[in-house]
C-alpha positions in Angstrom: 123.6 63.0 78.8 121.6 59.9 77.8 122.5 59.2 74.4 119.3 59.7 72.2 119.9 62.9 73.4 123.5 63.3 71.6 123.0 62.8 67.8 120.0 66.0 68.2 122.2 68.4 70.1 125.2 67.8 67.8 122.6 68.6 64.8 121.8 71.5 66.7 125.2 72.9 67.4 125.8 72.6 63.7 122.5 74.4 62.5 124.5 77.3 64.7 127.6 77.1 62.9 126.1 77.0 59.3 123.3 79.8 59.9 123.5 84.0 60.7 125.1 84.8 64.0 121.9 86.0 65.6 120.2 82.3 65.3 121.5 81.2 68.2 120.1 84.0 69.7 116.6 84.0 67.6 115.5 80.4 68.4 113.6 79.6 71.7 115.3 76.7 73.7 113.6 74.6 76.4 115.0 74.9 79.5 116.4 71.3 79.3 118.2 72.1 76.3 119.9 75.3 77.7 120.5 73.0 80.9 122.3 69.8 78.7 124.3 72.4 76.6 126.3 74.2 79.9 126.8 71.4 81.2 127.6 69.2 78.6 131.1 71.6 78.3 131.4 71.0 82.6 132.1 67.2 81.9 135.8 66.0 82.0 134.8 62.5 80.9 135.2 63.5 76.8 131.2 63.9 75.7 132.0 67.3 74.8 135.2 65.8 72.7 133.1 63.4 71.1 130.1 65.7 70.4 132.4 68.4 68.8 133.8 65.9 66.7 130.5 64.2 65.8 129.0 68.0 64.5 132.7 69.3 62.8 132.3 65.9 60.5 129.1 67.1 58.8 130.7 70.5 58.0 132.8 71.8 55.1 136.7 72.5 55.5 136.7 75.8 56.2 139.0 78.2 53.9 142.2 78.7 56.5 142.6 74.6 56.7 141.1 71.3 57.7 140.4 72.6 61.2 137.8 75.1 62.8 140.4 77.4 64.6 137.5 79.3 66.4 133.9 79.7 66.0 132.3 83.6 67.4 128.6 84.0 68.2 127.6 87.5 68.0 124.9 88.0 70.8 125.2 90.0 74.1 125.4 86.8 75.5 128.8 86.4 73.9 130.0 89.3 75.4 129.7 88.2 78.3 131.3 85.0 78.0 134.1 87.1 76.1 134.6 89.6 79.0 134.5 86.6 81.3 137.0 85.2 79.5 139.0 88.4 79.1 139.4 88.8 83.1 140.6 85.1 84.3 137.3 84.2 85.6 136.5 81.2 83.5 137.3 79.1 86.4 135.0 81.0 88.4 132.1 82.7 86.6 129.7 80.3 84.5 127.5 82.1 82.2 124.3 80.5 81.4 122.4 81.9 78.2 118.6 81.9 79.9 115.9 84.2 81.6 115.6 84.3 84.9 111.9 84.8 86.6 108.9 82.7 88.2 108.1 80.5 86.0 109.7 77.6 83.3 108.4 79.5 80.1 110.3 80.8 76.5 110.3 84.9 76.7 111.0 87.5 74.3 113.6 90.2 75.2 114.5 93.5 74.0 117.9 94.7 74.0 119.6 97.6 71.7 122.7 95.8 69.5 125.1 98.9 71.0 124.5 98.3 74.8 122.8 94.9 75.6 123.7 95.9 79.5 119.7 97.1 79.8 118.2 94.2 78.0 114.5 94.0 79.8 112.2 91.1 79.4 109.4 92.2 76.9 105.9 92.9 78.7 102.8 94.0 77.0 104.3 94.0 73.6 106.0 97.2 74.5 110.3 96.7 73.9 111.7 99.7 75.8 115.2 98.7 76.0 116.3 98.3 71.8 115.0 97.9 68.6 116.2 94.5 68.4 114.5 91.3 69.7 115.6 88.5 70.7 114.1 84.6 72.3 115.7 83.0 75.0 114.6 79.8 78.1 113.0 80.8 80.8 113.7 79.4 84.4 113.5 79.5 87.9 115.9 80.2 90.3 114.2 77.6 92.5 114.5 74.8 89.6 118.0 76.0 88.7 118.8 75.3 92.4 117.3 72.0 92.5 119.0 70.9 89.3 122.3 72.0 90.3 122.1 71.5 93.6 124.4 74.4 95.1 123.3 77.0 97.6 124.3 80.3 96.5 125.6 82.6 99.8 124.6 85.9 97.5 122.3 86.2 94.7 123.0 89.4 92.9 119.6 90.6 90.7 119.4 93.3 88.2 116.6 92.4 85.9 115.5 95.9 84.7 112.0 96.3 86.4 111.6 91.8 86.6 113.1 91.3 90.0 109.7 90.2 91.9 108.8 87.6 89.0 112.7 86.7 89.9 111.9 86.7 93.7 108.2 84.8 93.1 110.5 81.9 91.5 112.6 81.7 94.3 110.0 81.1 97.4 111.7 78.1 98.6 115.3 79.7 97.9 114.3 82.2 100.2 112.5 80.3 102.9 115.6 77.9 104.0 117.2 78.6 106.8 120.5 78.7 105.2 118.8 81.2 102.4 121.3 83.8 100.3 121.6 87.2 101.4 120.5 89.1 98.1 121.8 92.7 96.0 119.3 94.0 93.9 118.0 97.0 91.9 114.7 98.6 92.5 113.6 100.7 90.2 109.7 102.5 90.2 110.0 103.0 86.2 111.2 99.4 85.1 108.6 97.6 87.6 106.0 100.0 85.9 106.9 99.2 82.6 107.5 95.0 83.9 103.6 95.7 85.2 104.9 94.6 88.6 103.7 96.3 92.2 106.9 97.2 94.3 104.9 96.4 97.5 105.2 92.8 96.4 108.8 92.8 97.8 107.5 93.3 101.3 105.4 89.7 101.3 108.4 88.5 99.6 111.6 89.6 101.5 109.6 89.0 104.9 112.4 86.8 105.7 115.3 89.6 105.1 116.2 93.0 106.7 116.7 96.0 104.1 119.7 98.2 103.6 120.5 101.1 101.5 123.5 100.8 99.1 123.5 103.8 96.6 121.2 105.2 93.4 121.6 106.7 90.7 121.7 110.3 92.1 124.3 110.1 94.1 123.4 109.0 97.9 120.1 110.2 99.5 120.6 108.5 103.0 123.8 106.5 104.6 125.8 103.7 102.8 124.0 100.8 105.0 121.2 102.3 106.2 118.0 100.3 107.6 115.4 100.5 105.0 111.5 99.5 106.8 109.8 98.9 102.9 111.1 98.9 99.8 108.5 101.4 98.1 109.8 103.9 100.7 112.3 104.9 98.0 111.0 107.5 95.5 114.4 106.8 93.1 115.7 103.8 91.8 118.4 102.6 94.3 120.3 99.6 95.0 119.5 97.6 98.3 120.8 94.5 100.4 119.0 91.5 101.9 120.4 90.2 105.2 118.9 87.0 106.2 117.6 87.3 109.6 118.4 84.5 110.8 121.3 83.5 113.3 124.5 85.0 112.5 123.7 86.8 109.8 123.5 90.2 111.8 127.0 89.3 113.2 128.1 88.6 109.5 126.3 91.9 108.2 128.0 94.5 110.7 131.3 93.5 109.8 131.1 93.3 106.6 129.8 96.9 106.7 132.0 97.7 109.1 135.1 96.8 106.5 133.3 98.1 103.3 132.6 101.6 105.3 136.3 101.4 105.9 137.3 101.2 102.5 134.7 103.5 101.1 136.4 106.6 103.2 134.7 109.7 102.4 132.7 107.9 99.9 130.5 105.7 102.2 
């Protein structure tokens, strides 16, 4: 982090410790600041020592000692992290506080304080999802790519009705040769509400072949089933994205082969 950056973020991280829980989650971040603070706490080097230091200094002892034993946001972001934590996956599984869709922009989202799983980007000024309101970064998937610089092999999308704006900001994700194969959620309702066409997916998954997973009724065709379009479905469903490009069909019917396998009587 260059270091004009370092006495700002540390004066950040304290306004979080000294305000209401729900700040962190109230005040709009740029997406370089949500991109400085993950990766900030990647670094083995001691920047994340020194800034934790740097902050901890400019607060009071707190009442059980000298020493802050813990500090608890209470967001649905942190319960994520927490169930992260919970199941050994810390080494795995890297949650980044940001929206994901096609452009660099701050969003509003609604989400209900009981059940955040269903949080939905706000469109039109109309919160479906909760009462309760919250800012976050926006970014792409395409600029997360290029910043990070690892290729994902599966991109896993459940936006509640945003996956094309997800799909718009990942044209040249899509387009490599090497491209993800991709799980994601349509749903007629939550594109409606989103104000999003679902024949946009066909333009944008040109480069993929379709396959039924399940929905929320139960099954209506095969586990694996070729799906043409994916406005063919009436009901909200899940569907995979096989790259079609070399080796992928190889790749695909085995790994249907072995999920069919241990579906049983369920696939």
């Amino acid at each position: 982090m260059p270091t004009y950056l370092r006495l700002p973020l540390s004066l950040f991280l304290a306004a979080l410790l000294i305000s209401p829980a729900s700040f962190a989650f109230n005040s709009p971040l740029s997406e370089e600041a949500i991109r400085e603070a993950y990766f900030l706490g990647q670094r083995h080097d001691g920047s994340f020592a020194r800034l934790l230091d740097n902050y901890s200094k400019r607060l009071p002892p707190p009442k059980s000692g000298p020493h802050i034993s813990s500090i608890t946001f209470l967001t649905p972001f942190a319960k994520l992290v927490q169930s992260v934590h919970d199941l050994g996956l810390s080494d795995r599984v890297h949650a980044i506080a940001a929206a994901i869709l096609d452009d660099a922009r701050p969003v509003h989202l609604s989400y209900c304080q009981r059940n955040s799983l269903y949080a939905q980007i706000v469109a039109n000024g109309s919160p479906r999802a909760g009462d309760a309101i919250a800012h976050a970064p926006g970014m792409t998937l395409d600029g997360f790519h290029s910043f990070v610089g690892v290729l994902p092999a599966l991109v896993k999308i459940d936006v509640e009705g945003s996956e094309v704006a997800v799909l718009r900001g990942a044209k040249r994700l899509l387009a490599r040769p090497d491209r993800p194969a991709l799980l994601f959620e349509y749903n007629p309702d939550t594109l409606l509400e989103c104000g999003a066409a679902a024949d946009s997916f066909h333009e944008l998954l040109s480069g993929y072949a379709l396959h039924y997973v399940d929905d929320f009724e139960g099954r209506m065709m095969p586990f694996g089933s070729p799906v043409a379009r994916v406005e063919e479905s009436q009901i909200a469903c899940n569907l995979f994205a096989v790259p079609l490009v070399e080796g992928w069909s190889t790749r695909w019917a085995a790994a249907l082969e072995s999920a069919r396998s241990r579906l049983g009587s369920q696939a």
